[in-house]
C-alpha positions in Angstrom: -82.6 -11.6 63.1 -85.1 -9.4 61.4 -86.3 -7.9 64.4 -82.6 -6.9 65.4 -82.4 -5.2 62.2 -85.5 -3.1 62.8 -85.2 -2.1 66.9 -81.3 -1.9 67.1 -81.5 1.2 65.3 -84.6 2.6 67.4 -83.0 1.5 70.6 -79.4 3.3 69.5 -81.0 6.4 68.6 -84.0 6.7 71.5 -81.2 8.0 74.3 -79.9 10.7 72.0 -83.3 11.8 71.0 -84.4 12.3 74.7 -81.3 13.8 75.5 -81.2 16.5 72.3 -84.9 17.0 73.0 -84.2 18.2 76.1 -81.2 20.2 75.5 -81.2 21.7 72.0 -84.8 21.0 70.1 -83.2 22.6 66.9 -80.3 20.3 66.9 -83.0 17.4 67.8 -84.7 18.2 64.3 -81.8 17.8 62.3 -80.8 14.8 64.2 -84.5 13.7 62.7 -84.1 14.8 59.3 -80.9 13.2 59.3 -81.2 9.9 60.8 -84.6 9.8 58.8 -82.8 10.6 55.4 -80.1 7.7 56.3 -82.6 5.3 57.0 -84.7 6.6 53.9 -81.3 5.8 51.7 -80.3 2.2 52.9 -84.2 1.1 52.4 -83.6 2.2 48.7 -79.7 0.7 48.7 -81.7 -2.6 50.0 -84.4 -2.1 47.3 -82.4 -1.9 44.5 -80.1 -4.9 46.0 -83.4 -6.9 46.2 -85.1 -6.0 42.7 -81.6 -5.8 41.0 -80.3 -9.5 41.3 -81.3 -11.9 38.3 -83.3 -14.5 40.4 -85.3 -15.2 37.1 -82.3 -17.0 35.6 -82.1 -19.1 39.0 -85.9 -19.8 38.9 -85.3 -21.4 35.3 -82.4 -23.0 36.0 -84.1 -25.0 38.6 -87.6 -25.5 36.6 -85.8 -27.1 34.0 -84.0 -29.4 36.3 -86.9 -30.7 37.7 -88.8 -30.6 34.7 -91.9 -28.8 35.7 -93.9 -25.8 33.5 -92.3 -22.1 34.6 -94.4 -20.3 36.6 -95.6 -16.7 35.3 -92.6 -14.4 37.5 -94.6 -11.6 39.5 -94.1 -8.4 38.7 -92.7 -6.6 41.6 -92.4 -3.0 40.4 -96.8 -3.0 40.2 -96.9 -4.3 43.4 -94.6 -1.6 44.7 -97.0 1.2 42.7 -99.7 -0.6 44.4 -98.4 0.5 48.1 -97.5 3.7 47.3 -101.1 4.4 45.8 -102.7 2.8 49.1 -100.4 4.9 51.4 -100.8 8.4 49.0 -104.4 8.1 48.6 -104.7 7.1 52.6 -102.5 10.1 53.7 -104.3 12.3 51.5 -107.5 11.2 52.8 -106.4 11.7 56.4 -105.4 15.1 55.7 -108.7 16.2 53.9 -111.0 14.7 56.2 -108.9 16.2 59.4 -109.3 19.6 58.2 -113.0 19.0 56.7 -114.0 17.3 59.8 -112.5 20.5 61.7 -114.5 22.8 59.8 -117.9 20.9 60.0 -117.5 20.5 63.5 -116.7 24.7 63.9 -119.7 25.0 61.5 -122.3 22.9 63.2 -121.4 24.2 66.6 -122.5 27.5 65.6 -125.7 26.4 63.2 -126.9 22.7 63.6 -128.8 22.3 60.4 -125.5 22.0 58.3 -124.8 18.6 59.5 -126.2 17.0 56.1 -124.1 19.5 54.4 -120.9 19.0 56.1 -121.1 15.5 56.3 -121.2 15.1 52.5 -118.2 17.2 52.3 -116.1 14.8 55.0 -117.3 11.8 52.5 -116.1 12.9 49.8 -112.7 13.7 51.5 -112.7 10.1 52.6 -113.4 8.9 49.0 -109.8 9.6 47.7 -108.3 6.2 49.8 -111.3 4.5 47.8 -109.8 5.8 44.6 -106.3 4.5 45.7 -108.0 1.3 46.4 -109.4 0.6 42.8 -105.5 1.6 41.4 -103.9 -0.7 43.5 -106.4 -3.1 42.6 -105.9 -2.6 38.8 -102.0 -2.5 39.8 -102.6 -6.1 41.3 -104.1 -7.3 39.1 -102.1 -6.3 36.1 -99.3 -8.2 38.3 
């Protein structure tokens, strides 16, 4: 069932993407922005849905039935802010070290002796997905 819900929307959309692609590439892009806005808008719809229902009264409600200690409820919203500092800090990261890596390339193709240089410069580009690492860790663990 929950691999319907992800391809049926890929499969409906994947014949009027080639088709606007080839006929109108303008119309194609708003058809992207669009389609990518409405998807963007039911993930939140089923966030909210998810996070919003009171399942700790129902997790109570069946610990004290069976008489057993309440287990510590995990904290979803710092595992969320966990995810979205691994995928910001890995964007960002991709981003810096594809235009650092760019330029150190250009600039050891014309002298070879910066390759120390530049290669420090790409590591510390690639050191901001370690810094989103250590907050989602902190995040985690604060779950």
């Amino acid at each position: 069932m929950n691999a319907w819900l992800v391809t049926l929307p890929v499969l409906a959309t994947v014949p009027v993407t080639g088709w606007l692609l080839r006929r109108r590439p303008a119309a194609a892009r708003r058809f992207f922005l669009g389609f990518g806005g409405l998807l963007l808008a039911a993930a939140l719809a089923m966030a909210f849905v998810a996070f919003g229902t009171d399942a700790g009264h129902a997790h109570a409600a069946a610990s004290a039935a069976t008489a057993a200690a309440p287990a510590q409820p995990v904290n979803g919203s710092a595992l969320i802010g966990a995810a979205i500092a691994i995928t910001g800090s890995s964007v960002g990261a991709g981003v810096a070290v594809a235009y650092t890596g760019a330029a150190a390339l250009a600039a050891m193709s014309e002298r070879p002796e910066v390759f120390g240089r530049a290669m420090v410069v790409v590591g510390l580009a690639e050191g901001i997905a370690v810094y989103g690492l250590i907050v989602a860790v902190i995040l985690i663990g604060k779950a």
